[in-house]
VOTI-172024 format. One record per residue: x, z, y of N, C-alpha, C in turn. Coordinates in steps of 0.05 Angstrom, whole numbers, plus 5000, padded with zeros to 4 digits. Layout:
N
XZYXZYXZY ...
% end
This chain:
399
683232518510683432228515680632108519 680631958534677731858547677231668529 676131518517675231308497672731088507 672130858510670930688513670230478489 669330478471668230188458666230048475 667929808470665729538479664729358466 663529418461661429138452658829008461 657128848451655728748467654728368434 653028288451651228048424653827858429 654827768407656827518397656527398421 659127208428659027048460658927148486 658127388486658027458509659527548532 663327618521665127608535665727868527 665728018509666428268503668728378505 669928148493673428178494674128188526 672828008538674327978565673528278584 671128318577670628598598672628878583 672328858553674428968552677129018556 678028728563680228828579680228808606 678728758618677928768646677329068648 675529218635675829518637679229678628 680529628608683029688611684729668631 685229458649686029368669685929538695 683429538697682229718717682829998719 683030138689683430528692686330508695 688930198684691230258687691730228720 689830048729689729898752690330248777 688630508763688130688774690430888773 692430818746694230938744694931128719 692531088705692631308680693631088655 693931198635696031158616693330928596 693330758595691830588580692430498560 691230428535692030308503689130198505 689729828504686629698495688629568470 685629698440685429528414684429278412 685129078411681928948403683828698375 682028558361682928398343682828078352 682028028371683227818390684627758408 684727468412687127368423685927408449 687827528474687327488497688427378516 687727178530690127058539692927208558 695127188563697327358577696827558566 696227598543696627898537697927838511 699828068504702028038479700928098450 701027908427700627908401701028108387 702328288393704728468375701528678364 702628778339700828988335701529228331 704529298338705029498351704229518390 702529738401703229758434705229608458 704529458457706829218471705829358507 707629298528707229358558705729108565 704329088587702328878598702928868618 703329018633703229148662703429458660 704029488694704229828692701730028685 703030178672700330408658698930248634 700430018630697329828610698729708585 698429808563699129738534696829578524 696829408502695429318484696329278461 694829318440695729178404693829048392 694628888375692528708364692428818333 689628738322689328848293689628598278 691728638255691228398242690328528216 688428488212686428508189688428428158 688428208163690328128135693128238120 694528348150697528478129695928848133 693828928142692829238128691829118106 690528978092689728908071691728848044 693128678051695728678035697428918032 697429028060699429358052698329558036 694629578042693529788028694029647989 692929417992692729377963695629407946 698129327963699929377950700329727939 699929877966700030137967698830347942 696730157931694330297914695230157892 697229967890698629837859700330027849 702030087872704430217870703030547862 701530667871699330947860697830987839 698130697830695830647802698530527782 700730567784702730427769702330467730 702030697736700630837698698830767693 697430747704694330617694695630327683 696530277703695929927712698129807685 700129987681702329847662700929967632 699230157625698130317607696430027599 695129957611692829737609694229407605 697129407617698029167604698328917637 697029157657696728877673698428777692 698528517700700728337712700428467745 702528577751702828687779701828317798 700928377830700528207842703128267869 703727997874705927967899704627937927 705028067955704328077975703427757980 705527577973705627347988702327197976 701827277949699827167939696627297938 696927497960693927657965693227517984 690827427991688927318009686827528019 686527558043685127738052681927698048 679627948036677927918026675427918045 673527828049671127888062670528268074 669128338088669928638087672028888096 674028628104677228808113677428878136 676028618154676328778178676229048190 673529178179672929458195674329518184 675429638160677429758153680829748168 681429538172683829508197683529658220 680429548231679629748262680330068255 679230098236678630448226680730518224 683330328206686330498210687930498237 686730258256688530258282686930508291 684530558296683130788311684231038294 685231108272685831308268688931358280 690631058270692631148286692931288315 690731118334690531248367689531558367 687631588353687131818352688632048345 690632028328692432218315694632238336 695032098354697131998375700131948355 698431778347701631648326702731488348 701531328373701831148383702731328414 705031278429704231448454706331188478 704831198494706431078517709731178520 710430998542713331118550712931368569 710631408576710931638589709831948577 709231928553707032038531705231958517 702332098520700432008499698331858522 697231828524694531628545692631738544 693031618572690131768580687131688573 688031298574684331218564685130938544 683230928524683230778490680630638504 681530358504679130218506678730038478 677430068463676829928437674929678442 676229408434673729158431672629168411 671029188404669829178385668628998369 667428948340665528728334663128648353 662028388344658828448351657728598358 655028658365652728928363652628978345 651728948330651128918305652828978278 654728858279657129018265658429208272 657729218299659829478316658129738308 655529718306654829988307654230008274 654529938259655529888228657830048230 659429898236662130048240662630338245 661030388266660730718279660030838259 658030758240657831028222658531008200 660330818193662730698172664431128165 665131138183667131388176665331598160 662331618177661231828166660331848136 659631558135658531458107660231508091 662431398091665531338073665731628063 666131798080666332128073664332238055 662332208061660232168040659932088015 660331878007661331757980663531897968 665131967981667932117973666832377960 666332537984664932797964662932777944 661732547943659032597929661032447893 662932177898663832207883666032377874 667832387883670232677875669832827886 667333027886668533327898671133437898 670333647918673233777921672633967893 670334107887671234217881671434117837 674034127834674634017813677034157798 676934377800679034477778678734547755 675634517754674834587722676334317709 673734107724675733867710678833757710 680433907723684333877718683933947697 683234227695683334427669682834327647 680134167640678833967618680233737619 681933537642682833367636684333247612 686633427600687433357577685833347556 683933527547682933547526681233257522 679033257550677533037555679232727547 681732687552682832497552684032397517 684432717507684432667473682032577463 679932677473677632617455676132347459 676032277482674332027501676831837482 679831837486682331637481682131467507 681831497532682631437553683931627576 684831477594686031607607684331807631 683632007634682632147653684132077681 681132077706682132137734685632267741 687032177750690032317759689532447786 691732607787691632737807691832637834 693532417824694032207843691132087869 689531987838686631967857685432247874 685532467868684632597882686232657907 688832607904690032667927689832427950 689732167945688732007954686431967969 684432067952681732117972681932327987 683632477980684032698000685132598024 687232528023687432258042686432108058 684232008042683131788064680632008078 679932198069678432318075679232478114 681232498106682832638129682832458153 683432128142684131888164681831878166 678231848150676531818169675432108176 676132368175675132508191676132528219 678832368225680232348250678532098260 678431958255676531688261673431798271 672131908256669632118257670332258279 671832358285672432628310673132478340 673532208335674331998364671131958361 670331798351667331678352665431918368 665232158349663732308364665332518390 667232448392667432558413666132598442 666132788450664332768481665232578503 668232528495669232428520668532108506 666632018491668131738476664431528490 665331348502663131218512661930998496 659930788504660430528485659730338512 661330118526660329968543659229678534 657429668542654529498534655629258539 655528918530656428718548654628508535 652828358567651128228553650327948571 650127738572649227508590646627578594 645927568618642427538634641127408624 638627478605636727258597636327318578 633527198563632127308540632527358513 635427128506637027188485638027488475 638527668504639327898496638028098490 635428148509633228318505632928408478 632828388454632328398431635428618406 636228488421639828528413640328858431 639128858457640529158473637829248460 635329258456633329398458634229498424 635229398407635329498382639229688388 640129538400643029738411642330058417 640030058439640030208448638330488428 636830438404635930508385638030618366 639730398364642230568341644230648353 644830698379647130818395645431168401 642631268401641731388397641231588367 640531348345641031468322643731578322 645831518324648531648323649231818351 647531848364649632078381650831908404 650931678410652231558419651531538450 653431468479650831478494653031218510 651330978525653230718537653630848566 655330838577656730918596656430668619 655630438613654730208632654429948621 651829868628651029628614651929398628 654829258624655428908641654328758642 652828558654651628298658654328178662 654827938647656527838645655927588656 657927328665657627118679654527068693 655327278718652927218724653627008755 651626908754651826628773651326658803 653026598819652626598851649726698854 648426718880645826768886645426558911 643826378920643226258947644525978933 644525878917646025588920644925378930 645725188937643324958946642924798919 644924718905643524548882640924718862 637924688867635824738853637524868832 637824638815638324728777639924938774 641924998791643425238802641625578803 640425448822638725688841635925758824 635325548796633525658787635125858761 637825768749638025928733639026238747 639426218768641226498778638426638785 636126568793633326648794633226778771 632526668752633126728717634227018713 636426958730638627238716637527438729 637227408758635627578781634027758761 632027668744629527718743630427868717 631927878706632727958676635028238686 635928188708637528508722635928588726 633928638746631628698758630428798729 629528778703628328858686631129098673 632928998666635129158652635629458669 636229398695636129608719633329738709 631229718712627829868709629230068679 630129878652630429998634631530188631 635230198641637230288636637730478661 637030398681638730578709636630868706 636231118719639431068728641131278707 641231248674642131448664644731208659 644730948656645930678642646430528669 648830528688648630298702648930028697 648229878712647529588703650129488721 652029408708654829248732654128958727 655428698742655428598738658528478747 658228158731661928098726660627808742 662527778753660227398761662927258742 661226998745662126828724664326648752 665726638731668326498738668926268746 666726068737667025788734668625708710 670325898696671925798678672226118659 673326068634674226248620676426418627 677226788634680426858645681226768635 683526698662685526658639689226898647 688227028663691127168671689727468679 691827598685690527908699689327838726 689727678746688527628774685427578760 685327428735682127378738680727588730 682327708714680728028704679628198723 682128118748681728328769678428178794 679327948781676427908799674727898790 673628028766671728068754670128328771 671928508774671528728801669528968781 671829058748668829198740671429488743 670729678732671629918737672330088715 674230218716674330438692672930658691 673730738655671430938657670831208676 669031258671668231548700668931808679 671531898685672132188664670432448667 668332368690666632688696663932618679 664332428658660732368645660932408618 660132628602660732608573659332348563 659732318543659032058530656532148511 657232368493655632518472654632768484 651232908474650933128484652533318455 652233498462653733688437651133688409 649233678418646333608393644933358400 645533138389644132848395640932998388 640633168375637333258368637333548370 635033648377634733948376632033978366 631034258363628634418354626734508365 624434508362622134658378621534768368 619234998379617635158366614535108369 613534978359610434968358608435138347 605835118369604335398370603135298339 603135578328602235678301600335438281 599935308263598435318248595435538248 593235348231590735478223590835818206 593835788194594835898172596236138190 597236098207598836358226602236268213 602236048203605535998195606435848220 609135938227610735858244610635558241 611335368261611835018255613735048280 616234878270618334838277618634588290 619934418291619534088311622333948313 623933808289625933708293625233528313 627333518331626433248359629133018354 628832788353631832618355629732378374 632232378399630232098408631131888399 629331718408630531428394628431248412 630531238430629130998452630030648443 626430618443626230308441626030208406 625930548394623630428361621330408366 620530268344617730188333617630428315 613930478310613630598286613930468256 613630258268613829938239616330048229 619330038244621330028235621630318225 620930558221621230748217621030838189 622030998177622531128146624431268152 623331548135624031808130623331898102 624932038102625032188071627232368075 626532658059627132878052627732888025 630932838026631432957995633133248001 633333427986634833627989635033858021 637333898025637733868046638533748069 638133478069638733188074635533138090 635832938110634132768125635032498117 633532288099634831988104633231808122 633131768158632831608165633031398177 631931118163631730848165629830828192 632030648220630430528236631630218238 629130078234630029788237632329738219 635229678228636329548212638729828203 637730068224639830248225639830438197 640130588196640730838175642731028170 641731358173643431538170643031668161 643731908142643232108137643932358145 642432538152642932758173642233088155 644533258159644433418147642433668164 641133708149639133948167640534188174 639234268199640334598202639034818175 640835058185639635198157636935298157 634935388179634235448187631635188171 631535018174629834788172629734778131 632134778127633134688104630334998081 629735188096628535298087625235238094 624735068092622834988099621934698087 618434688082617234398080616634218107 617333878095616133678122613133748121 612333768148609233708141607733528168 609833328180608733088186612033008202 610232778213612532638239611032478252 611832488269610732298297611832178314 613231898320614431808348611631758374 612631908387612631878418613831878433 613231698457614831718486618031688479 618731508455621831528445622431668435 621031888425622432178412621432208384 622532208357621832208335622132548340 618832678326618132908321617933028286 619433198282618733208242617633548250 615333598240614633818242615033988204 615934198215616734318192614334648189 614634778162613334918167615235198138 615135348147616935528127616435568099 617435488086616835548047616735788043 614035808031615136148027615736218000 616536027985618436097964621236157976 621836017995625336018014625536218025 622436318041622836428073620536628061 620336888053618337008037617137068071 613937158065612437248093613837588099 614237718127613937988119611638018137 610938268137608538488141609438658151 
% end
């Protein structure tokens, strides 16, 4: 299944090119499902897959009844605890949805698509166009799955049968109740829904389309996009200029802002082309409001011959020898459009933790590295360099 996220800086019409790109791949004939958590106009509420048109489904996320379902769900799983402790069960009608819930809704609708819980009348689909948050929260979001998995193992390992085994005793002696099995099977659980979530994101076939108004507001917003769509693996499949304005008008005030935009494609094109094309949507005069206006937006579905992800967002070098005759190795990850300012790294374990700007990941080393000391880093030319050099407590010398 072909995959598209869109996003793009708050205001900028995200939702609408997203479904203007949906429109378009059903427009072509292939089997389409657009997510998004807004209202679009002529398009149906339901948050089950409702028909739009031919080839073209949509559902909407409502954040608030996954929130109420999960919390009920995790009352009803914690029932021993919860009656052990004395406490007053809560009623659906009286949960209010909390700060925080949203991604969590996106992450269970994207797991549903991904699992193909969801399939057209004619099967499963061919292309998932996801709207997404902000920039900014959207690429938060992206590495929401990886993280979450993370926490999981680091707090409940799998591996835990010593502790089943000690459970009872532990629970005589402490006089509380020990971890249930319950919880572990649970995280086992959610572990599974975000490694399906994890396996759409990085997929090869999975794009992210860029959406942004012409002008200096944005510059700042794609130049840090294009930094953390990198840190993750990620690669944009085409950058929209959105409402962009006639060209030639006679009213001045007109002709100087479409000058404006001129001059800000003309820079985005230099940046982005030609690995990122630069589309543009002209502006409407008004907000869509039906499928005819989508269609004259005139943007296109995705191109199924362009992976989105390479199979190694980073690879290895080999650099000529040290003073010492020890091998030096050369983790490479690019990262177009950091600063050295924004940069931090650290090596704990076999772990890389790095912080760019506002981003952050942690990256598990190959094995190969993992036997080995950092012994510098360097960005250039976009490419963060960690030069490694072999431990020879890890990696003994031979002769």
């Amino acid at each position: 299944m072909r995959t598209v996220l869109v996003t793009g800086p708050g205001g900028a019409g995200r939702t609408t090119v997203a479904a203007a790109t949906a429109l378009a791949a059903a427009r072509s004939g292939r089997r389409t499902l657009l997510i998004s958590a807004d209202a679009i106009p002529s398009f149906p509420t339901g948050t089950e897959p409702t028909e739009v048109t031919d080839h073209l489904h949509s559902a909407r996320i409502d954040s608030g009844a996954h929130f109420r379902g999960e919390l009920l769900e995790l009352q009803d799983r914690a029932s021993g605890v919860l009656d052990l402790l004395g406490a007053n069960r809560l009623d659906g009608e009286e949960l209010t949805e909390l700060p925080g819930s949203a991604p969590l809704a996106l992450l269970h609708t994207l797991r549903r698509a991904a699992e193909g819980e969801w399939a057209s009348p004619e099967g499963g689909y061919d292309v998932l166009v996801v709207d997404l948050p902000p920039l900014r929260e959207a690429l938060a979001l992206l590495a929401l799955p990886e993280q979450l998995r993370r926490y999981l193992r680091r707090l409940l390992p799998q591996e835990r049968q010593a502790a089943r085994a000690l459970r009872p005793m532990l629970a005589q002696l402490a006089g509380v109740p020990m971890p249930a099995q319950w919880l572990y099977e649970a995280a086992a659980r959610k572990d599974a829904e975000l490694a399906a979530v994890q396996a759409l994101i990085e997929d090869r076939a999975t794009t992210v389309r860029l959406v942004a108004e012409p002008g200096p507001a944005a510059e700042d917003a794609l130049r840090a996009a294009r930094t953390g769509l990198a840190l993750h693996g990620l690669r944009a499949d085409a950058l929209v200029a959105a409402r962009v304005l006639p060209r030639h008008s006679c009213d001045p005030w007109f002709a100087d802002l479409a000058a404006q935009q001129d001059k800000c494609l003309d820079h985005w094109r230099a940046d982005w082309a030609p690995g990122t094309p630069v589309c543009e949507a002209p502006h409407l005069g008004r907000d869509p409001r039906g499928l005819d206006d989508l269609d004259a937006l005139g943007l296109t579905g995705p191109d199924d011959r362009t992976p989105g992800r390479a199979e190694h967002p980073w690879w290895i070098e080999e650099a000529p020898a040290g003073s010492d005759g020890d091998r030096v190795l050369v983790w490479c990850l690019p990262l177009p459009g950091a600063a050295k300012t924004d940069l931090r790294l650290v090596r704990r374990g076999d772990e890389l933790l790095l912080t760019v700007g506002p981003f952050h990941r942690i990256l598990r080393l190959d094995s190969g590295l993992r036997r080995c000391t950092v012994a510098g880093a360097a960005l250039s030319d976009g490419v963060l360099r960690v030069r490694f050099t072999p431990d020879p407590a890890l990696w003994p010398r031979t002769s």
